[in-house]
C-alpha positions in Angstrom: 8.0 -33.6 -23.9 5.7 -36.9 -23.8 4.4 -38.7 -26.6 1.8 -40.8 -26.7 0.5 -43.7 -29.2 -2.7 -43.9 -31.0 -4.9 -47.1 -30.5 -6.6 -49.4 -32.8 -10.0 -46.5 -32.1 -8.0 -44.0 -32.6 -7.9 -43.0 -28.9 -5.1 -41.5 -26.6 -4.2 -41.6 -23.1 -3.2 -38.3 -21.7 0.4 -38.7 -19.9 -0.8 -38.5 -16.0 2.4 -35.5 -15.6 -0.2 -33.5 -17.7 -3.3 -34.3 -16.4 -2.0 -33.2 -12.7 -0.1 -29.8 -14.2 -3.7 -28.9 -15.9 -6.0 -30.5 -13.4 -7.7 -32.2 -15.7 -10.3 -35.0 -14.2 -12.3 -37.9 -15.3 -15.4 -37.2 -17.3 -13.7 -33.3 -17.6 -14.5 -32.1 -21.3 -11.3 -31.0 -23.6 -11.9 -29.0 -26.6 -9.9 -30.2 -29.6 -8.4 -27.6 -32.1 -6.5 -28.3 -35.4 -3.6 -25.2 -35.3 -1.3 -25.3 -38.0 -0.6 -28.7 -38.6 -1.1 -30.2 -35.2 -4.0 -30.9 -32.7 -4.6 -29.3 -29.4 -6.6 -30.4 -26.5 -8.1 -27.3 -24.4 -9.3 -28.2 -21.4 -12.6 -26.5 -20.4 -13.5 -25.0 -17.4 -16.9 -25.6 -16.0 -18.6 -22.3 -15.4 -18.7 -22.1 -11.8 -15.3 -22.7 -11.6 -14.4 -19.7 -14.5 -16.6 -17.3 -11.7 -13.7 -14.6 -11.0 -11.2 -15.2 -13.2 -11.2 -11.7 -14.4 -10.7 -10.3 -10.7 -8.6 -7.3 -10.9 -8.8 -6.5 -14.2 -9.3 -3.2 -15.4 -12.6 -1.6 -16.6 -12.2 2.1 -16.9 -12.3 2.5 -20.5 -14.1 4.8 -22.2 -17.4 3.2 -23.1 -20.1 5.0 -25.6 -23.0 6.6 -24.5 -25.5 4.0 -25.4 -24.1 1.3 -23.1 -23.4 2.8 -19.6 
């Protein structure tokens, strides 16, 4: 587990171990989320890189008649 210290701005360096286990870049957006007591950095995918993702998935369900 890394920790990290909080500067004068209130700023924080992500531990370079993470950055390269989540790819995360320079300039690459993170969403931040407040979960039960504690903050969470998400990073987020650009679009073109969130193309396919979903490959294999299933979608045979049963869908109502209005929206096949």
């Amino acid at each position: 587990m890394e920790s990290v210290t909080v500067s004068p701005k209130y700023q924080v360096v992500i531990p370079k171990k993470v950055r390269e286990q989540l790819g995360i870049e320079p300039g690459q957006k993170v969403q931040v989320i407040v979960f039960d007591g504690r903050i969470e950095l998400i990073p987020i995918i650009p679009i073109d890189q969130a193309r396919g993702f979903l490959d294999g998935i299933s979608s045979d369900i049963e869908r109502e008649p209005d929206r096949l």
